[in-house]
TIFIKE-442900 format. One record per residue: x negated, y, z of N, C-alpha, C in turn; residue in three letters. Coordinates in steps of 0.1 Angstrom, whole numbers, plus 5000, padded with zeros to 4 digits. Example, Ala and Ser with C-alpha at 12.3 -4.5 7.8 and 13.67 -1.06 7.14 Angstrom:
# TIFIKE-442900
486849435078487749555078486849675078ALA487249785071486349895071487150005079SER
This chain:
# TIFIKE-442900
078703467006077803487017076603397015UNK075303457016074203377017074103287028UNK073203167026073203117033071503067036UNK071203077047069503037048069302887051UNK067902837050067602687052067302697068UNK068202577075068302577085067502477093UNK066902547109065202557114066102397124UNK065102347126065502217131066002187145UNK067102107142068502117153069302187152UNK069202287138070702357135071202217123UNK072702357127073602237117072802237101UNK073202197093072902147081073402337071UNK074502397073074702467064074902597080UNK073902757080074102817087073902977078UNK074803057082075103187075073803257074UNK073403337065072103397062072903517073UNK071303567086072403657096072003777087UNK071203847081071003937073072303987067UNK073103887059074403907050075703897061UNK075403827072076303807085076203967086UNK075104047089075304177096075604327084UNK074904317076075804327063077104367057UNK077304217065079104207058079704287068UNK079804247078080704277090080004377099UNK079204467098078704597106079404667104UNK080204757093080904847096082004847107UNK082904757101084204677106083804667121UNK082804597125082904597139082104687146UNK081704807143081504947148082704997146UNK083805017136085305067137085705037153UNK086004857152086804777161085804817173UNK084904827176084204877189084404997191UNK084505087186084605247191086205197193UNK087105177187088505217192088405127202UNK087904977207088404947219087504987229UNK086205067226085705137240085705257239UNK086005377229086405497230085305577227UNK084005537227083305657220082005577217UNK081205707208080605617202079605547200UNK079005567215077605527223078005417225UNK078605377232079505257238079505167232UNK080305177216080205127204079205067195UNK077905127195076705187189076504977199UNK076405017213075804927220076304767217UNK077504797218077904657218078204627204UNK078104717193077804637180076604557181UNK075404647189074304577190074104417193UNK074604457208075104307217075004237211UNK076104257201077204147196076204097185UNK075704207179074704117166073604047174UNK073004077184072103987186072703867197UNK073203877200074303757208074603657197UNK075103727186075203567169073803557169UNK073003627170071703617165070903467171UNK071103467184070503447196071503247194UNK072903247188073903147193074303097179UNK073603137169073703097152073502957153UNK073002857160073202717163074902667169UNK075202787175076702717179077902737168UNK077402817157078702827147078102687137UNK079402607142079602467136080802487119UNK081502607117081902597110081902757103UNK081102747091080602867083082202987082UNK083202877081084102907072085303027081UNK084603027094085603087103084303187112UNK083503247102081903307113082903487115UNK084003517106084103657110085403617126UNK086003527126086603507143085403487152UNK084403397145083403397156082903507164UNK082503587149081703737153082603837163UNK083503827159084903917162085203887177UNK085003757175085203707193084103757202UNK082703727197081903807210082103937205UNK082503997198082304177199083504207210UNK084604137207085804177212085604127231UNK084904027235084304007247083404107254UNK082404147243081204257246082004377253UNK083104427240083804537240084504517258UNK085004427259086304467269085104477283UNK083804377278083004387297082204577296UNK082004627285081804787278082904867288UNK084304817278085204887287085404877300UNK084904757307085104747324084204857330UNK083004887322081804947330082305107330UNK082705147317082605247311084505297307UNK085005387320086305417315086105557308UNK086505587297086005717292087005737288UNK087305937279088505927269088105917258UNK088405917239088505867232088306017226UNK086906087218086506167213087406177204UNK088306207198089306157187088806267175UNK087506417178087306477169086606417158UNK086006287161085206247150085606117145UNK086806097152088005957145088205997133UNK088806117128089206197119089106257109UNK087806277107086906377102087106417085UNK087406317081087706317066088706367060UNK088806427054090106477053090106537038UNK090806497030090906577015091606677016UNK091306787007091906877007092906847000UNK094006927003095406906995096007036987UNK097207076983097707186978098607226991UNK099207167002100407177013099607297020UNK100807327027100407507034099407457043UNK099107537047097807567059098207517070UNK099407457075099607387093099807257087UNK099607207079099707037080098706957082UNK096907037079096106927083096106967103UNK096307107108096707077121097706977129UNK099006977121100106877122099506737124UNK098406727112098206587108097006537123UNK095806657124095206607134095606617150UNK097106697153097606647161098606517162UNK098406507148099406367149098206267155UNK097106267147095806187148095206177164UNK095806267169095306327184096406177193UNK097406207189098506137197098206057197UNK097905947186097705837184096805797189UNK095605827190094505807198094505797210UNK095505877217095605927235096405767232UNK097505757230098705647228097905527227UNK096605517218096005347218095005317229UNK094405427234093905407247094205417259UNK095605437257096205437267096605267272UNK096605187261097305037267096004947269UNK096404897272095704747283094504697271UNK093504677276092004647265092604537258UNK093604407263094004297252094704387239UNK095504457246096504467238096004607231UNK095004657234094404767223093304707216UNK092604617216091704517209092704467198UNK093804387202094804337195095404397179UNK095904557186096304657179095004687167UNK093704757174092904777166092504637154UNK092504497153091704417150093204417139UNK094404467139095704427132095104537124UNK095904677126096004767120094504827112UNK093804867121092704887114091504817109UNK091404667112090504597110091304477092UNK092904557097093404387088093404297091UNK093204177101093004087103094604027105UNK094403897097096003827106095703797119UNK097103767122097203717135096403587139UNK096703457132095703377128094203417131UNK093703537121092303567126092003587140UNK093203697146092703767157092803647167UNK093103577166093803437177092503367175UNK092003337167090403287171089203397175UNK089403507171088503607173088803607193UNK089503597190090003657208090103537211UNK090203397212090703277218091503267223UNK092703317216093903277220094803237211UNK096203157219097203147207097603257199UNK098003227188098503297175100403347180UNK101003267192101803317196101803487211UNK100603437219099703537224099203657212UNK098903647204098003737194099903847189UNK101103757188102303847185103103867199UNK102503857207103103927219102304037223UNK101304007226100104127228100404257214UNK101004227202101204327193102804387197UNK103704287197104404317200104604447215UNK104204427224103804477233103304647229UNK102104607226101204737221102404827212UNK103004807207104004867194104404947204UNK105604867215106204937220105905017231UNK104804977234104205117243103605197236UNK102905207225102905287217104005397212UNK105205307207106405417203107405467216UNK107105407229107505507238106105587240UNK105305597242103905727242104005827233UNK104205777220104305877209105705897209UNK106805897214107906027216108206057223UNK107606067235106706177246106106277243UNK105106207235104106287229104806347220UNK105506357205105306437199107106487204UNK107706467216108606577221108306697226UNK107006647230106106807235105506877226UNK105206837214104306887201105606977200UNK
């Protein structure tokens, strides 16, 4: 990560934000659309959130932890997004990719109703614990990470998953008893 010369009264070593937005724009347009559901929403509070580091690049004291930093105000931005804005979760453009395969003709249907369920099932739970889910599964992040990204304990960060799992796997065989 680059790093620029820092304007007076910042700390001595601060993240070049160019390489800050960079690194971590995709990743937190992913983590924004799934914890507010579509993609305007998303669009916005990636914004926020980059100019919110932009704006508080004097208060990251330690270079070495700037993706919890970042991750913490997206994940803040996201949930006050989600207070304003209850929507459902476009799930046709979650999806979209898809290689073609040699398997019969009803499996990429199979597959995008699998993709359907799952999407109804992660927005269906509580913004902690669907921030939580998304920042694990689709972001990667350890638990460790998500626990400073979110400011919480690392024993909080495996209850909130633990949690999400299981309302998850009761949703999805609901759901796919009806499929």
């Amino acid at each position: 990560m680059a790093y620029s010369i820092p304007a007076e009264g910042l700390p001595a070593i601060v993240p070049d934000f160019d390489t800050l937005f960079e690194t971590y724009q995709t990743e937190a347009l992913r983590a924004a659309y799934l914890i507010c559901g579509n993609r305007t929403d998303a669009e916005d509070v990636v914004q926020d959130t980059f100019v919110k580091c932009y704006e508080s690049m004097h208060q990251l004291h330690d270079p070495t932890r700037v993706k919890a930093w970042l991750f913490r105000i997206l994940t803040r931005t996201a949930w006050r997004a989600c207070q304003k804005h209850r929507r459902e979760l476009p799930v046709e453009n979650l999806y979209d990719s898809q290689e073609p395969t040699d398997e019969d003709a009803s499996a990429p249907l199979l597959r995008a109703d699998r993709a359907r369920a799952v999407a109804r099932a992660l927005q269906s739970l509580e913004p902690k614990q669907r921030t939580t889910a998304v920042l694990y599964y689709y972001n990667d992040m350890s638990v460790r990470e998500i626990a400073q990204a979110m400011g919480c304990f690392e024993g909080t960060v495996k209850s909130r998953l633990y949690h999400a799992r299981q309302h998850l796997k009761e949703s999805l065989e609901v759901e796919f008893d009806e499929i």
